[in-house]
C-alpha positions as CSV (number, residue, x, y, z in Angstrom):
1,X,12.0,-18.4,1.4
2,X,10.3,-19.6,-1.6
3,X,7.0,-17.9,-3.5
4,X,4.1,-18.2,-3.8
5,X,3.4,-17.5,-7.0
6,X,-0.2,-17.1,-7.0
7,X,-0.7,-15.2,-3.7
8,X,2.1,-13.2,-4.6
9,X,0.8,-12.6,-8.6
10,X,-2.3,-11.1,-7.2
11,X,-0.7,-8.6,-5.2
12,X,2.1,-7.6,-7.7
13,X,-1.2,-6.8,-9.9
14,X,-3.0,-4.3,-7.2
15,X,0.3,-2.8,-7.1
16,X,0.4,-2.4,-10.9
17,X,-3.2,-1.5,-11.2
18,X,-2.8,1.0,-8.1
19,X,0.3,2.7,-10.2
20,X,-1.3,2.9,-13.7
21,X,-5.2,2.8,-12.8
22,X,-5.8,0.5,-16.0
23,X,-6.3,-3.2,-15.4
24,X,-5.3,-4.4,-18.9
25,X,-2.3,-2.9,-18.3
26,X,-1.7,-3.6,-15.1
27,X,-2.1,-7.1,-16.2
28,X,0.9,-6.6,-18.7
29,X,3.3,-5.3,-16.4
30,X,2.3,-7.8,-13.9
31,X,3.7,-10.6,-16.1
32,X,6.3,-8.9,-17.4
33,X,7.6,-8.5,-13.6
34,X,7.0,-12.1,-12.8
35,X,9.4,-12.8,-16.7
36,X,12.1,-10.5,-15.2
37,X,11.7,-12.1,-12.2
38,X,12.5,-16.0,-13.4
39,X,15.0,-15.0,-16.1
40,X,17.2,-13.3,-13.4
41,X,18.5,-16.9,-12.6
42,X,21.7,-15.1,-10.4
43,X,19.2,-13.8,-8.0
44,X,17.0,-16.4,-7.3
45,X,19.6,-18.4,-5.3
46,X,20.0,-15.5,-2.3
47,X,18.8,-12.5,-1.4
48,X,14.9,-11.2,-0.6
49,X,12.9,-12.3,-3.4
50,X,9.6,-10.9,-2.2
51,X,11.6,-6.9,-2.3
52,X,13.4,-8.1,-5.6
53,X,9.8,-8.9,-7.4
54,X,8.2,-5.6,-5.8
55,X,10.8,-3.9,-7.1
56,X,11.2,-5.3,-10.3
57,X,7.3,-4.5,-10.8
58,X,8.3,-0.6,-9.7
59,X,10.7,-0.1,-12.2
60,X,8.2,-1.1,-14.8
61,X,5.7,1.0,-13.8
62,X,8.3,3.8,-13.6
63,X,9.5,2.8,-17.1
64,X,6.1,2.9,-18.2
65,X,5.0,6.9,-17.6
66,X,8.2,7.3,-19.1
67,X,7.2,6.3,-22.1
68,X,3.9,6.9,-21.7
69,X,1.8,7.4,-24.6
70,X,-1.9,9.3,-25.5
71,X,-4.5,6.6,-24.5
72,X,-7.4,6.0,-26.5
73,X,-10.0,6.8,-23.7
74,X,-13.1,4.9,-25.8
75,X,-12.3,1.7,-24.5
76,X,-12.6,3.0,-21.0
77,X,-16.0,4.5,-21.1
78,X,-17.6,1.2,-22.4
79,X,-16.7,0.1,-19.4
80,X,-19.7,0.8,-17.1
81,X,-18.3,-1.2,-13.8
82,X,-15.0,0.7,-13.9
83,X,-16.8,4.7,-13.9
84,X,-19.1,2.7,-11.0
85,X,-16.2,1.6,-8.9
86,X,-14.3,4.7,-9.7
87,X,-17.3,6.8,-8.4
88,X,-17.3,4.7,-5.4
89,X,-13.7,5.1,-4.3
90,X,-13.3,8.2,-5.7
91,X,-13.6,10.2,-2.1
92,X,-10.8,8.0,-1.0
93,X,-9.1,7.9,-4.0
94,X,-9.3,11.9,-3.8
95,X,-7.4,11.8,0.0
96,X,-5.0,8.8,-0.5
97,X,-3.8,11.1,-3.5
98,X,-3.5,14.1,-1.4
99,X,-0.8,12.2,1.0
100,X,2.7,12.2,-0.4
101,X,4.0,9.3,-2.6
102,X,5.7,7.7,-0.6
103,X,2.8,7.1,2.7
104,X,0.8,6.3,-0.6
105,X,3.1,3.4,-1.6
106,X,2.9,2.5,2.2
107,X,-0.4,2.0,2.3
108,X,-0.9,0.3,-0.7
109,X,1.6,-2.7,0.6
110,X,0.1,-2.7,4.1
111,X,-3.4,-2.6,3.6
112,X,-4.2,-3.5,-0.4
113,X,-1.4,-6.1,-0.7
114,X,-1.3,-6.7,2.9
115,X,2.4,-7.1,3.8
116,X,3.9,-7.2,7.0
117,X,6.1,-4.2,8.3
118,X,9.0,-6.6,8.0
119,X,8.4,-7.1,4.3
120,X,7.7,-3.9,3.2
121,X,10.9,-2.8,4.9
122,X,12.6,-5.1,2.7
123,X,10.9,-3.6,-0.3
124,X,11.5,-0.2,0.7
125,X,15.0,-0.1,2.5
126,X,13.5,1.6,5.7
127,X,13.8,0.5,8.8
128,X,10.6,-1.4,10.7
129,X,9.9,1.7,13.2
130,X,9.8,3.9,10.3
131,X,7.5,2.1,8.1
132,X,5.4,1.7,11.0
133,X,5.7,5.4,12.2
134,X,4.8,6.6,8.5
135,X,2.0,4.4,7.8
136,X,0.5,5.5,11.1
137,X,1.0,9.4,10.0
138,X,-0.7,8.4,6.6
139,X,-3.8,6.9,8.6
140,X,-4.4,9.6,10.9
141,X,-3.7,12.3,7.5
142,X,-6.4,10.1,6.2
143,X,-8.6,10.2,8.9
144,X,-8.3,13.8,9.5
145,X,-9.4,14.3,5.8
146,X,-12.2,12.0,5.3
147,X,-13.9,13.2,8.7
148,X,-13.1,16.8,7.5
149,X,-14.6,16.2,3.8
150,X,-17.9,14.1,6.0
151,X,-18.0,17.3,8.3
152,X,-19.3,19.4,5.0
């Protein structure tokens, strides 16, 4: 199975940007994965690449928050489409966060990235039934949410 690098670099970026929430950054990390992701040379011959890439882009985003350091909010403010979107999604935002990490992450592959259940899976080392079983527990948390937040 070969990749598709630029169906494939777009979706490794909404990953990114889901984990951090900053697009510049999410940019970074984006082509450090795809860097890692050639220079491993041993790996490219076998295995899953899609679930290697994924996780390669993980790791960074998990490396990242370790090292995290203060931000220098001004840039973001200048940003007037950014508050606007984040307004916008914010009432999802606010009941995707509410839903453990891991039904998150679930989501995020399914729906944003749009993998199948087979490939995420891969990615994730679960079995198909359970991928599907938790991302249909996530939707109907979801759902339950937002109609309870729409009921106010």
């Amino acid at each position: 199975m070969s990749i598709d690098i630029e169906e494939q670099y777009d979706k490794i970026y909404r990953y990114c940007y889901y984990k951090t929430g900053n697009a510049t950054l999410a940019e970074d990390l984006t082509q450090e994965a795809f860097l890692k992701y050639f220079a491993q040379n041993s790996y490219m011959e076998y295995g899953k690449k899609l679930a290697y890439l994924y996780t390669v882009a993980r790791n960074l985003c998990i490396d990242y928050f370790r090292r995290k350091q203060p931000e220098n909010l001004t840039d973001e403010l200048q940003d007037t489409d950014f508050i606007e979107r984040l307004e916008m999604k914010s009432t999802v935002r606010q009941a995707l966060q509410t839903l453990p990490e891991q039904e998150q992450e679930l989501l995020l592959f399914r729906y944003a990235n749009e993998l199948s259940v087979g490939e995420i899976a891969a990615i994730t080392g679960l079995s198909r039934f359970a991928v599907y079983r938790r991302i249909k527990s996530a939707l109907a948390s979801l759902k339950k949410l937002l109609g309870e937040e729409n009921s106010l």
